[in-house]
mmCIF file of the N, C-alpha and C atoms, coordinates in Angstrom:
data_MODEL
# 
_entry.id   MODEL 
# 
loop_
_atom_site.group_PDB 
_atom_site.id 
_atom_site.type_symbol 
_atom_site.label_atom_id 
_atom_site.label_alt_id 
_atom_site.label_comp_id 
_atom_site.label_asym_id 
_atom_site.label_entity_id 
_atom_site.label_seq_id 
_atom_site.pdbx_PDB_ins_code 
_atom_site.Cartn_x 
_atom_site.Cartn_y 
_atom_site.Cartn_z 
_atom_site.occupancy 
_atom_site.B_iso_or_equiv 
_atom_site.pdbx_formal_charge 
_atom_site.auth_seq_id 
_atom_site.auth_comp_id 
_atom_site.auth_asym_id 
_atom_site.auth_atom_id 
_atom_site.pdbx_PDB_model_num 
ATOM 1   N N  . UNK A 1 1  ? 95.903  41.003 90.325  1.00 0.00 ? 1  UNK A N  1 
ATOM 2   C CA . UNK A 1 1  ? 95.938  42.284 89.633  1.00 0.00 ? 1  UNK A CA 1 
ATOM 3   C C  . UNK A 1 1  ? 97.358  42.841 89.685  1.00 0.00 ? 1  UNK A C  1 
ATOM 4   N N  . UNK A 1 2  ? 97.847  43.318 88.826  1.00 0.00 ? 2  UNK A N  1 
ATOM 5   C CA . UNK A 1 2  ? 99.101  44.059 88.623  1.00 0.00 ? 2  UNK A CA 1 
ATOM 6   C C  . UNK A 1 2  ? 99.011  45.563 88.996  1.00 0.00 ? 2  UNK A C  1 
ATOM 7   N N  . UNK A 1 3  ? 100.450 45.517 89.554  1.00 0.00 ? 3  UNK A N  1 
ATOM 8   C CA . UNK A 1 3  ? 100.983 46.667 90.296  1.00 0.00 ? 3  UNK A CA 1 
ATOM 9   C C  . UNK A 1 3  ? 100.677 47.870 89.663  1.00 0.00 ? 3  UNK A C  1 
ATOM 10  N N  . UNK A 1 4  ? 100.110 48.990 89.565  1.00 0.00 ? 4  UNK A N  1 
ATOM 11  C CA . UNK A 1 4  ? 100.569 50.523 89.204  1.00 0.00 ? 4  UNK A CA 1 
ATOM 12  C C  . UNK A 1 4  ? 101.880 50.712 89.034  1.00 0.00 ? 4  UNK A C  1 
ATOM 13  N N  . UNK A 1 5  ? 102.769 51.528 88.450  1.00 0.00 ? 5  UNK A N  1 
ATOM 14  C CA . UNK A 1 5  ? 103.475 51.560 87.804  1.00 0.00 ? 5  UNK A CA 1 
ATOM 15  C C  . UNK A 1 5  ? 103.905 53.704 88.703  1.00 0.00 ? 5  UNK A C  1 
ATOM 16  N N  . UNK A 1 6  ? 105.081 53.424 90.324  1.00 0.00 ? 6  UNK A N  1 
ATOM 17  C CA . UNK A 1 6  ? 105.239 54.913 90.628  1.00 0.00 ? 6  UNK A CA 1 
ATOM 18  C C  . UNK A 1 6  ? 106.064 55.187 89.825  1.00 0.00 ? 6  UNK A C  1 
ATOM 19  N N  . UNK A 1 7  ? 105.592 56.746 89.800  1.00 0.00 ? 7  UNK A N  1 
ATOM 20  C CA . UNK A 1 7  ? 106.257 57.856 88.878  1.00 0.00 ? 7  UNK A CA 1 
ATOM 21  C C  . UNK A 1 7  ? 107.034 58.041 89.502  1.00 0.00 ? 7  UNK A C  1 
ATOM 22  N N  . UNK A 1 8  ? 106.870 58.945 91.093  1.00 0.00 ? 8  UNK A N  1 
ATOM 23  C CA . UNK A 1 8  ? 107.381 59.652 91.958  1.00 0.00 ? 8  UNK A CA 1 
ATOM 24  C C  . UNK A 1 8  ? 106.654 59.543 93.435  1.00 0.00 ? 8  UNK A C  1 
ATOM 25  N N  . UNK A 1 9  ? 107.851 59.302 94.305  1.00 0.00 ? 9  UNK A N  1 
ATOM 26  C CA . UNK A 1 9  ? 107.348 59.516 95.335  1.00 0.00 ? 9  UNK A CA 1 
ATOM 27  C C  . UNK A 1 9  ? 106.830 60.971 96.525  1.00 0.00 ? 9  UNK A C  1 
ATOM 28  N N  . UNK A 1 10 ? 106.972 61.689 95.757  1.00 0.00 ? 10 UNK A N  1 
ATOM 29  C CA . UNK A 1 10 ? 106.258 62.752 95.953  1.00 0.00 ? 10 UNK A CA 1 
ATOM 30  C C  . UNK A 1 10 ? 105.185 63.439 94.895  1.00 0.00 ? 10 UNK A C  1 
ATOM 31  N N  . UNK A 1 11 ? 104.003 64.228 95.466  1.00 0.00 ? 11 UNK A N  1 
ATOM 32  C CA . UNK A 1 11 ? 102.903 64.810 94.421  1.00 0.00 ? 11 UNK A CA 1 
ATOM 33  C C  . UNK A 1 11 ? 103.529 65.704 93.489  1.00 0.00 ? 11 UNK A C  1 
ATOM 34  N N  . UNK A 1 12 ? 102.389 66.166 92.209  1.00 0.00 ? 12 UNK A N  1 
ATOM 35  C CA . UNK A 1 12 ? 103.221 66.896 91.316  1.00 0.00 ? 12 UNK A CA 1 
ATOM 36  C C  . UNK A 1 12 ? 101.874 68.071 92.185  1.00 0.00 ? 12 UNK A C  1 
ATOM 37  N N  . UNK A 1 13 ? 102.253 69.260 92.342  1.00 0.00 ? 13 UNK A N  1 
ATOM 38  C CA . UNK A 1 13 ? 101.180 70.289 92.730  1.00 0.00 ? 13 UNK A CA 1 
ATOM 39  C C  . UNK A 1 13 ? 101.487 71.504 91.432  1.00 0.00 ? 13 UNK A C  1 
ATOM 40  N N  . UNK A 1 14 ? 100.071 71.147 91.513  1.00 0.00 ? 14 UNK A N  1 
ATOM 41  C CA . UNK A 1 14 ? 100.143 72.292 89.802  1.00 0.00 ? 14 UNK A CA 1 
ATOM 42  C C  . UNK A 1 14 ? 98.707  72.969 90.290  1.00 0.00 ? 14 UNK A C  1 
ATOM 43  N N  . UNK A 1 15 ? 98.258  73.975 89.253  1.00 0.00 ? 15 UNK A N  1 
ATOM 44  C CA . UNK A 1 15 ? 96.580  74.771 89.712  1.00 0.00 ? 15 UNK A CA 1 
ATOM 45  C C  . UNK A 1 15 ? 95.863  74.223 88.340  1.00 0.00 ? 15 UNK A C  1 
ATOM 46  N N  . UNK A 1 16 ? 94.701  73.924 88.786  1.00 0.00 ? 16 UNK A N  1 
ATOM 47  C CA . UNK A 1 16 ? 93.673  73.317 87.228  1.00 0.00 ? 16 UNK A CA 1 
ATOM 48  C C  . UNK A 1 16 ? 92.943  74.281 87.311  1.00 0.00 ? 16 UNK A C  1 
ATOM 49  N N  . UNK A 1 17 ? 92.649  74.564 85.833  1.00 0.00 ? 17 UNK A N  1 
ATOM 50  C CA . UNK A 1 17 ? 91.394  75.369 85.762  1.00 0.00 ? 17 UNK A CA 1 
ATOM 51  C C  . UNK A 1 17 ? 89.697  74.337 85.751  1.00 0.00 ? 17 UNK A C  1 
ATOM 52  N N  . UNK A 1 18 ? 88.923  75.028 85.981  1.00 0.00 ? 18 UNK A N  1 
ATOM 53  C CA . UNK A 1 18 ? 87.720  74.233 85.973  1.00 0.00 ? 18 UNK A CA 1 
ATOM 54  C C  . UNK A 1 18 ? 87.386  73.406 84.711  1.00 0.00 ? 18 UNK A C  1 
ATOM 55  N N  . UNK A 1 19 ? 87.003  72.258 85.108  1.00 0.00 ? 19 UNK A N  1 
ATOM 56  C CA . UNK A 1 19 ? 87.255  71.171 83.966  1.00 0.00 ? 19 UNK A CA 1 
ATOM 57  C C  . UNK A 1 19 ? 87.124  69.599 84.296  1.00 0.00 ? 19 UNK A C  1 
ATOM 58  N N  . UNK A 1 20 ? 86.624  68.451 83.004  1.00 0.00 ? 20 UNK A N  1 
ATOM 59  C CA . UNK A 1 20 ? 86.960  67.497 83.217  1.00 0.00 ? 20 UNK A CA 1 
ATOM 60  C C  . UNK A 1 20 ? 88.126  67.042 83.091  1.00 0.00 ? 20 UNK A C  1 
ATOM 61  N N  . UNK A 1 21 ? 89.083  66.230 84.082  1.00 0.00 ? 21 UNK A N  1 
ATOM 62  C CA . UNK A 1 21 ? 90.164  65.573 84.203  1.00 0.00 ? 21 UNK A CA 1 
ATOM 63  C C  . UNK A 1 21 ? 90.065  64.086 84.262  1.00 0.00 ? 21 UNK A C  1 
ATOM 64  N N  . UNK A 1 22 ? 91.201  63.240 83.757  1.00 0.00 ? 22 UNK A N  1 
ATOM 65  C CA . UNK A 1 22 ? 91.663  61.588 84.049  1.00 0.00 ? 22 UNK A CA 1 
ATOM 66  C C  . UNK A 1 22 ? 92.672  61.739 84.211  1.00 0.00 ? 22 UNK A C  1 
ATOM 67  N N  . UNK A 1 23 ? 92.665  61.029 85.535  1.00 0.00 ? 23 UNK A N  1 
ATOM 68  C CA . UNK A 1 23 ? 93.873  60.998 86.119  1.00 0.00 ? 23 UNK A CA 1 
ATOM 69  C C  . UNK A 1 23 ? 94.128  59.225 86.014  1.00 0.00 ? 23 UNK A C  1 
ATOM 70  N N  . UNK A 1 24 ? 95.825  59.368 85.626  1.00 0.00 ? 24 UNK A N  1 
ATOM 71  C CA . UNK A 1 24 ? 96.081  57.881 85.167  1.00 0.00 ? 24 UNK A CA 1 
ATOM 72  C C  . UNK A 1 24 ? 96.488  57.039 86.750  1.00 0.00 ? 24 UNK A C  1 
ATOM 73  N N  . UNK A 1 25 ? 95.540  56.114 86.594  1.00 0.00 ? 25 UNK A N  1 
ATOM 74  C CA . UNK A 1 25 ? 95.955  55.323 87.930  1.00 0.00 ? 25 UNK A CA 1 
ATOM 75  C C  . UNK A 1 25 ? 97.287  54.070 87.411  1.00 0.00 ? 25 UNK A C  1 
ATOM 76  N N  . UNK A 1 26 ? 97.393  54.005 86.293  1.00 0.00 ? 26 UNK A N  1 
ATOM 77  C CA . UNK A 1 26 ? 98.291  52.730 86.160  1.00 0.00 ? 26 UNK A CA 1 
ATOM 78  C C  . UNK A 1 26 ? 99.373  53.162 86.305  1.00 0.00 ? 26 UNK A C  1 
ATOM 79  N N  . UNK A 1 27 ? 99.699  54.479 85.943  1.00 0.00 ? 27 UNK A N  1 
ATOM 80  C CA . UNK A 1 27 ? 101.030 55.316 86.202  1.00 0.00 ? 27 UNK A CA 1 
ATOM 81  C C  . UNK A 1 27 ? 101.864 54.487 84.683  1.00 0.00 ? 27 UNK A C  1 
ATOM 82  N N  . UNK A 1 28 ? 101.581 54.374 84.009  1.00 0.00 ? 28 UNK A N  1 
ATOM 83  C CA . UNK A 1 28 ? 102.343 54.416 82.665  1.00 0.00 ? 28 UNK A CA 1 
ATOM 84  C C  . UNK A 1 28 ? 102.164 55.419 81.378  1.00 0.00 ? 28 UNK A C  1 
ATOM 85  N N  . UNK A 1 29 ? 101.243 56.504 81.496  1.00 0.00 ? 29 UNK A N  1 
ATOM 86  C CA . UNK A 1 29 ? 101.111 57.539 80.849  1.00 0.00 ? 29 UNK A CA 1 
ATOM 87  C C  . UNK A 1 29 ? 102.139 58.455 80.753  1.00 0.00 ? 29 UNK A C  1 
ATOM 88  N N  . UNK A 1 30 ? 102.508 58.963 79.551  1.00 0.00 ? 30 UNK A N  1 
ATOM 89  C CA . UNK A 1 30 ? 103.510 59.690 79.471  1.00 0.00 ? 30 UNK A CA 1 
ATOM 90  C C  . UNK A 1 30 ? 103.159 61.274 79.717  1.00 0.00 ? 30 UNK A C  1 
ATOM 91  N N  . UNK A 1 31 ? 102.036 61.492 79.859  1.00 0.00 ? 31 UNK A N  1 
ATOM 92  C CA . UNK A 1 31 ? 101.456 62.896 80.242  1.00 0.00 ? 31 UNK A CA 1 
ATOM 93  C C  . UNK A 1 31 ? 101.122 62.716 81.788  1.00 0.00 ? 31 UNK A C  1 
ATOM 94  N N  . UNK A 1 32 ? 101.664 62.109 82.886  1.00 0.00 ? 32 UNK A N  1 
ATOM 95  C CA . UNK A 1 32 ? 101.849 62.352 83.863  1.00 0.00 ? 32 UNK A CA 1 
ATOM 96  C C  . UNK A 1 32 ? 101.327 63.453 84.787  1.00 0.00 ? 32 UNK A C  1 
ATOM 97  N N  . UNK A 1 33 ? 100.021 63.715 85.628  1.00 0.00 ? 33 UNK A N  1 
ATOM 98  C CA . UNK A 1 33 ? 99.577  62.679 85.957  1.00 0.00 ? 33 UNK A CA 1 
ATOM 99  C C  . UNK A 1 33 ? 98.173  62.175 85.591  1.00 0.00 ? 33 UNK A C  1 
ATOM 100 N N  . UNK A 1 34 ? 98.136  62.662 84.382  1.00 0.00 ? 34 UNK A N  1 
ATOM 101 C CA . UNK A 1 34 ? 96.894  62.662 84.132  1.00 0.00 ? 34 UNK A CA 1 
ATOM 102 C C  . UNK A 1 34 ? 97.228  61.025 82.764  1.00 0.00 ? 34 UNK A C  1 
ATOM 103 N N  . UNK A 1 35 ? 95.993  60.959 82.327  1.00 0.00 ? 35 UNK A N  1 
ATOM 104 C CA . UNK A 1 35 ? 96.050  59.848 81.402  1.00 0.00 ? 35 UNK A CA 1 
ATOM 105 C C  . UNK A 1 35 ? 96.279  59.485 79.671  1.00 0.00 ? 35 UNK A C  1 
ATOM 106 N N  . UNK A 1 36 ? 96.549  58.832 79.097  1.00 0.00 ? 36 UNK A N  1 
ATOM 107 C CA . UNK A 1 36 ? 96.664  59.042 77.410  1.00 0.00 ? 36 UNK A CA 1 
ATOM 108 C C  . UNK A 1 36 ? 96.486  58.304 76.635  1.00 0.00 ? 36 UNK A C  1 
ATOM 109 N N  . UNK A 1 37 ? 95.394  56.765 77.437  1.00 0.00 ? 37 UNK A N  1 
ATOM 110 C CA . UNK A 1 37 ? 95.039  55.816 76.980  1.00 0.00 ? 37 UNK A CA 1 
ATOM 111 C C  . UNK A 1 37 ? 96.040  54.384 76.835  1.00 0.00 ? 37 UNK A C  1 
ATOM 112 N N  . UNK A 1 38 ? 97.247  54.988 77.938  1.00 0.00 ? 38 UNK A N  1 
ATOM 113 C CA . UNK A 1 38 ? 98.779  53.747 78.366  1.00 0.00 ? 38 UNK A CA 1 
ATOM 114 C C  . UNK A 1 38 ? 97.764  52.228 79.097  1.00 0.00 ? 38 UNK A C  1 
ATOM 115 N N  . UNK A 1 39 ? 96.524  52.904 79.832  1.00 0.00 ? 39 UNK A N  1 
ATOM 116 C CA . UNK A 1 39 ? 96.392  51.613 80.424  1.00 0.00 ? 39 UNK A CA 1 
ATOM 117 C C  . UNK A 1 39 ? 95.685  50.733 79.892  1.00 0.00 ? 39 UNK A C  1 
ATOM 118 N N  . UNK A 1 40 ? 95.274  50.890 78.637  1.00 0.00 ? 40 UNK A N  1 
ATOM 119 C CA . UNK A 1 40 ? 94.616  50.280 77.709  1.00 0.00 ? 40 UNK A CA 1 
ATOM 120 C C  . UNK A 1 40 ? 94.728  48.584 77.980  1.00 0.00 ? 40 UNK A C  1 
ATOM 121 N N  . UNK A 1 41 ? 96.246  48.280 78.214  1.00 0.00 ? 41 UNK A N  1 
ATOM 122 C CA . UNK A 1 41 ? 96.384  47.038 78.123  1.00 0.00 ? 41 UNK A CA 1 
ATOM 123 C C  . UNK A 1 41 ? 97.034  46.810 79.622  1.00 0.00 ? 41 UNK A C  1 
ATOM 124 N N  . UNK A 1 42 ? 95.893  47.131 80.430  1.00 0.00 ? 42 UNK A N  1 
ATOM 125 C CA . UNK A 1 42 ? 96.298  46.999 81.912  1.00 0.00 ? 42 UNK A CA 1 
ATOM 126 C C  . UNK A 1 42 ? 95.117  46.843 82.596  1.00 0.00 ? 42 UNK A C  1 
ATOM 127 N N  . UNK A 1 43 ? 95.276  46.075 83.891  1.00 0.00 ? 43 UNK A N  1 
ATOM 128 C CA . UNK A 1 43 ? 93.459  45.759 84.389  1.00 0.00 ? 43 UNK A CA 1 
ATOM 129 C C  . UNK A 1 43 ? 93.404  47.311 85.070  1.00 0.00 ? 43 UNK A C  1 
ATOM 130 N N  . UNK A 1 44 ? 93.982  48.520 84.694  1.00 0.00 ? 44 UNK A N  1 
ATOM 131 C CA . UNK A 1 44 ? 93.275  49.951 85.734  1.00 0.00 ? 44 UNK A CA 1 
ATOM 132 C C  . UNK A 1 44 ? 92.634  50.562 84.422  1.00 0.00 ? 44 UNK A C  1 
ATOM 133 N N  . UNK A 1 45 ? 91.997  51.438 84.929  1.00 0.00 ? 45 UNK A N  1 
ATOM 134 C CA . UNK A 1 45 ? 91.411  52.478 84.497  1.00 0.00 ? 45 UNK A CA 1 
ATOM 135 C C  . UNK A 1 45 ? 91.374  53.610 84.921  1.00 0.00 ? 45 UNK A C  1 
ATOM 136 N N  . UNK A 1 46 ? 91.403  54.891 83.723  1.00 0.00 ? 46 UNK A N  1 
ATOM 137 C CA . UNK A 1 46 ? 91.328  56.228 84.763  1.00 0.00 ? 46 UNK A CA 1 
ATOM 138 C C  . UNK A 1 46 ? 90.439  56.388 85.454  1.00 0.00 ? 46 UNK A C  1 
ATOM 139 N N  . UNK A 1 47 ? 91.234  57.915 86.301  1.00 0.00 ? 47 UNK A N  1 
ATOM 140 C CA . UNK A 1 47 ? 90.128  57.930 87.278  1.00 0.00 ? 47 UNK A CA 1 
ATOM 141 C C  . UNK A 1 47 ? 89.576  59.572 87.094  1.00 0.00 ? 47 UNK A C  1 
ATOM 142 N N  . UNK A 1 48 ? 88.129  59.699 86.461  1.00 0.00 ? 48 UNK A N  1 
ATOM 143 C CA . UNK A 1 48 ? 87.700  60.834 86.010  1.00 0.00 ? 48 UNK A CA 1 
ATOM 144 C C  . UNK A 1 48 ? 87.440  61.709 87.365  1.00 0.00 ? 48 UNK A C  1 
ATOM 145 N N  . UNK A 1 49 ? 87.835  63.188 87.313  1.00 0.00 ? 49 UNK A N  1 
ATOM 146 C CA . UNK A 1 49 ? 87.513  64.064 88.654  1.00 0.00 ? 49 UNK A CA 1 
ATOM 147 C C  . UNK A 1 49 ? 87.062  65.196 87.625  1.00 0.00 ? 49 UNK A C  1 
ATOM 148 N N  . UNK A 1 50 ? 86.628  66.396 88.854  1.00 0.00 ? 50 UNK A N  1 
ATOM 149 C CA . UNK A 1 50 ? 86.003  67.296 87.781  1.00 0.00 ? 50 UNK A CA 1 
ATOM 150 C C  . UNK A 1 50 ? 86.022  68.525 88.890  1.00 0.00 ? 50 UNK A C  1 
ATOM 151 N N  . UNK A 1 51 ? 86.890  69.501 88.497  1.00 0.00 ? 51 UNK A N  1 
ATOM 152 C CA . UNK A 1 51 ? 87.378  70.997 89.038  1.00 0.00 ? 51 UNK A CA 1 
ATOM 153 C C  . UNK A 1 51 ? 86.191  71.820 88.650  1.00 0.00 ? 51 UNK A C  1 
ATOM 154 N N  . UNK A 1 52 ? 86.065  72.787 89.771  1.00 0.00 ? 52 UNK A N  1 
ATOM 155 C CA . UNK A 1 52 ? 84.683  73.359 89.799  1.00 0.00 ? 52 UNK A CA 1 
ATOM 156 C C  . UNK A 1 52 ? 84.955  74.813 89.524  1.00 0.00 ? 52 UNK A C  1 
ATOM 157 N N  . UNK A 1 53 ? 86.053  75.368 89.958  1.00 0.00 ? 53 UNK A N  1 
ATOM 158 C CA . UNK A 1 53 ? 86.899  76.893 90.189  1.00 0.00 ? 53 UNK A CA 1 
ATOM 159 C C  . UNK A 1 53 ? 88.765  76.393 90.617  1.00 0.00 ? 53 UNK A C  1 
ATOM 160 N N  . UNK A 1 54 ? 89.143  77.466 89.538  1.00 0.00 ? 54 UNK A N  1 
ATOM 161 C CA . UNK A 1 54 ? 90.582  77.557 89.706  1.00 0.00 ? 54 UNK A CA 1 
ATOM 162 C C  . UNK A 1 54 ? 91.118  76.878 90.980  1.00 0.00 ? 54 UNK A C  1 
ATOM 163 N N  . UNK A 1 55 ? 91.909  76.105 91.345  1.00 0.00 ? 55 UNK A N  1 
ATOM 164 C CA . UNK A 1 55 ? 92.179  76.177 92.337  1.00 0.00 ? 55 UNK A CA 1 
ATOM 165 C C  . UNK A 1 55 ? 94.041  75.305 92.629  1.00 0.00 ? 55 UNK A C  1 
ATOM 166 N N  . UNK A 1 56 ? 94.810  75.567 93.225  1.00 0.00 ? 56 UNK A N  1 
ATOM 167 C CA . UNK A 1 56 ? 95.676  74.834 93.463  1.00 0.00 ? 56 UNK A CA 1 
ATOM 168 C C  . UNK A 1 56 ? 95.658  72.642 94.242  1.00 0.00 ? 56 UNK A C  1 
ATOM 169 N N  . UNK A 1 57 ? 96.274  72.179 93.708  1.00 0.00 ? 57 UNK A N  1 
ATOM 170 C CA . UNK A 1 57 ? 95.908  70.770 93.506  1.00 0.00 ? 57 UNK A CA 1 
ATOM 171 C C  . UNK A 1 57 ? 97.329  70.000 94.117  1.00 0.00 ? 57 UNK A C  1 
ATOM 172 N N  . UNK A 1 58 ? 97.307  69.089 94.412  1.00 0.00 ? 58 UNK A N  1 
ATOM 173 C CA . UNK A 1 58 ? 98.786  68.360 95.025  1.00 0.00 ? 58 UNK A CA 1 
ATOM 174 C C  . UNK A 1 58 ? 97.936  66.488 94.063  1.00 0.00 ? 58 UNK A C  1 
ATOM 175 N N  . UNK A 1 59 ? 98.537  66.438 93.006  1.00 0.00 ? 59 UNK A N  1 
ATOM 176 C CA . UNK A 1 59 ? 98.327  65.397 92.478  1.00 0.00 ? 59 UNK A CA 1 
ATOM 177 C C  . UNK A 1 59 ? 98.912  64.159 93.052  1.00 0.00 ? 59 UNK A C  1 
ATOM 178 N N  . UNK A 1 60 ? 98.250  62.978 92.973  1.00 0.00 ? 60 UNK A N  1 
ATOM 179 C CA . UNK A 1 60 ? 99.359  61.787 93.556  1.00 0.00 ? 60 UNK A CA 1 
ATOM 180 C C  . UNK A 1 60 ? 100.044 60.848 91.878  1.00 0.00 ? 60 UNK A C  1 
ATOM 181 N N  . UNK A 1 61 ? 101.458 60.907 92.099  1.00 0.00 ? 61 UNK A N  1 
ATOM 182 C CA . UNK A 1 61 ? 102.356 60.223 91.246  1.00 0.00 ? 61 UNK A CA 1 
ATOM 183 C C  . UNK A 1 61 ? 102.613 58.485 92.276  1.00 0.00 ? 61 UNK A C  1 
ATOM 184 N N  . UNK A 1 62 ? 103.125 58.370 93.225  1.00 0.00 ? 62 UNK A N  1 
ATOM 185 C CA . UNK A 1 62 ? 102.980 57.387 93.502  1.00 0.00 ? 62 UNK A CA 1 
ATOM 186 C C  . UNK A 1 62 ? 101.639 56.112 93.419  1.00 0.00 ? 62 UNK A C  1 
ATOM 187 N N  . UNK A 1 63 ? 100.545 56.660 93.008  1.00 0.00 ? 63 UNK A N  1 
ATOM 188 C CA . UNK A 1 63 ? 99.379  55.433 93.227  1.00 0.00 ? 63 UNK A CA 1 
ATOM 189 C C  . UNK A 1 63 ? 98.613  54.785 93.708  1.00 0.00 ? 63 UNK A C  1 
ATOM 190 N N  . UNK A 1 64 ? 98.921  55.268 95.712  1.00 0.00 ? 64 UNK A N  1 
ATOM 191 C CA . UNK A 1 64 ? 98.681  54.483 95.771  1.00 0.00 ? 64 UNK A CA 1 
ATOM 192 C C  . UNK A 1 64 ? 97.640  55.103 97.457  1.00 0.00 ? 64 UNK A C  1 
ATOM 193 N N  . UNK A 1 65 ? 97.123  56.735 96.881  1.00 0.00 ? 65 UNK A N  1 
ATOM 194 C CA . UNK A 1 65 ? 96.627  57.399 97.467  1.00 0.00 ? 65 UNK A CA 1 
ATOM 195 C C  . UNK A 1 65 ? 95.151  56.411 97.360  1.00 0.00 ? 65 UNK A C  1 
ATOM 196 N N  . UNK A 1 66 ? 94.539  57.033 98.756  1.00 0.00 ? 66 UNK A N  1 
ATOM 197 C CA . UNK A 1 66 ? 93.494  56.425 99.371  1.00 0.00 ? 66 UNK A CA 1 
ATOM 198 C C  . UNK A 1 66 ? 92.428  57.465 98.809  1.00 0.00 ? 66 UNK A C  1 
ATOM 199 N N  . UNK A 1 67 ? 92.930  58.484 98.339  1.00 0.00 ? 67 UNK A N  1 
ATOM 200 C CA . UNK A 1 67 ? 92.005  59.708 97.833  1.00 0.00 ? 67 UNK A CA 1 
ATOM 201 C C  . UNK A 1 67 ? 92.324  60.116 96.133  1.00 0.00 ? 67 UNK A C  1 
ATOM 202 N N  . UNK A 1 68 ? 92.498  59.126 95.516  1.00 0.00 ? 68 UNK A N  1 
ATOM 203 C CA . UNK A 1 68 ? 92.225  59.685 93.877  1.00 0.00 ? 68 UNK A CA 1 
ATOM 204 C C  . UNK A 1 68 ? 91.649  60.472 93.531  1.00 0.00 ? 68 UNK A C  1 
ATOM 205 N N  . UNK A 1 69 ? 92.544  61.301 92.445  1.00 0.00 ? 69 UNK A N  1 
ATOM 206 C CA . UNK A 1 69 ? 93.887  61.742 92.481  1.00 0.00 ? 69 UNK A CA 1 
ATOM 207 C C  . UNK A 1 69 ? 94.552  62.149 93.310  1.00 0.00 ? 69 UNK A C  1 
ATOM 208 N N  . UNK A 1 70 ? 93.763  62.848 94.217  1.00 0.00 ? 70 UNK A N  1 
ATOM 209 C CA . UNK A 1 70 ? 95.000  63.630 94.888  1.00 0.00 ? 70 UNK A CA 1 
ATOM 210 C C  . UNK A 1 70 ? 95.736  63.062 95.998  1.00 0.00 ? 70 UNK A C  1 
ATOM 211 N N  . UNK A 1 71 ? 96.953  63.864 96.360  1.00 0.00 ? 71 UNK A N  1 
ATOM 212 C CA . UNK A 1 71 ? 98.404  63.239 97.088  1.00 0.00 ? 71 UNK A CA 1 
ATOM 213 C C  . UNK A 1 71 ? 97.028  63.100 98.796  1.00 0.00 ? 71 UNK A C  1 
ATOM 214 N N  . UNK A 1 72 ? 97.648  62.051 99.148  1.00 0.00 ? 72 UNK A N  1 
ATOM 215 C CA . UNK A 1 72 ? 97.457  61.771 100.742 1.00 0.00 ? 72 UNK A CA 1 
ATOM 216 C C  . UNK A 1 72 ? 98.513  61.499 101.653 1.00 0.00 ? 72 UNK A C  1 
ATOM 217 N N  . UNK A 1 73 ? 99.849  61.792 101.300 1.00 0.00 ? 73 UNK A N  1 
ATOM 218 C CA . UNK A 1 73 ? 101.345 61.211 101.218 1.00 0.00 ? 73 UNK A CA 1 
ATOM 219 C C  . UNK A 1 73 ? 101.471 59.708 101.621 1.00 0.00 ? 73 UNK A C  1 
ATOM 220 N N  . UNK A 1 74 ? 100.753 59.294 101.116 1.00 0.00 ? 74 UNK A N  1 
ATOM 221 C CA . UNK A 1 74 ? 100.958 57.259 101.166 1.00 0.00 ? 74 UNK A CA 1 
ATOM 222 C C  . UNK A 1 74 ? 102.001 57.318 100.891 1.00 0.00 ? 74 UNK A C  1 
ATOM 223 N N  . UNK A 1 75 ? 102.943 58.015 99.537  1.00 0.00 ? 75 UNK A N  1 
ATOM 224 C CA . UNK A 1 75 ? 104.229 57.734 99.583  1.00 0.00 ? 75 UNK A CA 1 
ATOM 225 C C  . UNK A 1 75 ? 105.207 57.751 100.483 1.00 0.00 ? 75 UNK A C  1 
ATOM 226 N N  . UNK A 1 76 ? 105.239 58.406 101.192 1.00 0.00 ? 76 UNK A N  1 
ATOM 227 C CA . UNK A 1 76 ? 105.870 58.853 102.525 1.00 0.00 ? 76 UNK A CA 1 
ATOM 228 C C  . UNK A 1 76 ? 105.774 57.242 103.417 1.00 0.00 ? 76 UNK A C  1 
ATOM 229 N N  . UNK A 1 77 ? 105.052 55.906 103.266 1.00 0.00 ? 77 UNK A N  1 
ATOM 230 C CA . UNK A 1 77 ? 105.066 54.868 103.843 1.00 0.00 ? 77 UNK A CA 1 
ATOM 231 C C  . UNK A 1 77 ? 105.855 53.770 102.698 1.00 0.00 ? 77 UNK A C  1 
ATOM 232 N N  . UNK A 1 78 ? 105.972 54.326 101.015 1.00 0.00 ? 78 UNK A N  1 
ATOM 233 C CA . UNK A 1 78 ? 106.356 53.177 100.598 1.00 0.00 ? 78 UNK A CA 1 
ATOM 234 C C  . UNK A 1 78 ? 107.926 52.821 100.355 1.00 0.00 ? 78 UNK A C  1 
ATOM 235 N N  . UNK A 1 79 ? 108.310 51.593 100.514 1.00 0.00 ? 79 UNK A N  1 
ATOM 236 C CA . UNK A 1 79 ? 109.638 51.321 100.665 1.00 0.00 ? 79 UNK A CA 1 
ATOM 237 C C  . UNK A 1 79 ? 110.811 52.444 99.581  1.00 0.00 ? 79 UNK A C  1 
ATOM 238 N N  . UNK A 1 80 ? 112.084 52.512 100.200 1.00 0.00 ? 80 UNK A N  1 
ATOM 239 C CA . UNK A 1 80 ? 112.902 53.491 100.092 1.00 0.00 ? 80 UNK A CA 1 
ATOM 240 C C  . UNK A 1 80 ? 113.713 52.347 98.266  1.00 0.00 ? 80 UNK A C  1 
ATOM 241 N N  . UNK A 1 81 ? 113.128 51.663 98.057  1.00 0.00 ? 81 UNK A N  1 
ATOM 242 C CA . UNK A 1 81 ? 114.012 50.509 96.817  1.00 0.00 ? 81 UNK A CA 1 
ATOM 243 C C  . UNK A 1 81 ? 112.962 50.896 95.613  1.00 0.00 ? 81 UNK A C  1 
ATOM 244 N N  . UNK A 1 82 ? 111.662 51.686 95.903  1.00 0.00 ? 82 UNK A N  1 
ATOM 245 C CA . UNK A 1 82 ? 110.654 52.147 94.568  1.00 0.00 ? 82 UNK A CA 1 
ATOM 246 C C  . UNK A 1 82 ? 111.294 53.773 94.119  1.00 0.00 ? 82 UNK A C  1 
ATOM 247 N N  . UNK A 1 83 ? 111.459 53.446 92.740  1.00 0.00 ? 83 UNK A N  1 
ATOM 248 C CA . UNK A 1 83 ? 111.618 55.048 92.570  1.00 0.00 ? 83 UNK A CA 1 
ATOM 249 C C  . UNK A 1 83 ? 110.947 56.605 93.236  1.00 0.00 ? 83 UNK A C  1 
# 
């Protein structure tokens, strides 16, 4: 299986309003971090979550969180040579 594709090694933290979300796991979406149909031609798929009340969010851009979407700072372990 092929790699995800990091944005950033740190989360983007933004507030969602209540709602369905996809969040792009392949990390080639240009609407960052959510999805726009980039992984089409990739073995990932999004990953649907769903906000219940307003609330503040710490998204993961690196990929390679143990808790999709959101940041778990895995990045904080991956090598200093990935964007």
């Amino acid at each position: 299986m092929a790699e995800s594709v990091i944005t950033a090694k740190k989360p983007q933290v933004m507030t969602l309003q209540p709602g369905k979300y996809y969040w792009s796991s392949c990390g080639k979406s240009t609407n960052q971090p959510f999805g726009n149909g980039a992984h089409q031609e990739t073995d990932f798929q999004p990953v649907e979550f769903v906000i219940t009340e307003e609330k503040p969010v710490a998204m993961c851009l690196c990929k390679h969180t143990e808790d999709p979407p959101f940041c778990d700072v895995s990045h904080s372990k991956l090598a200093t040579a990935t964007p």
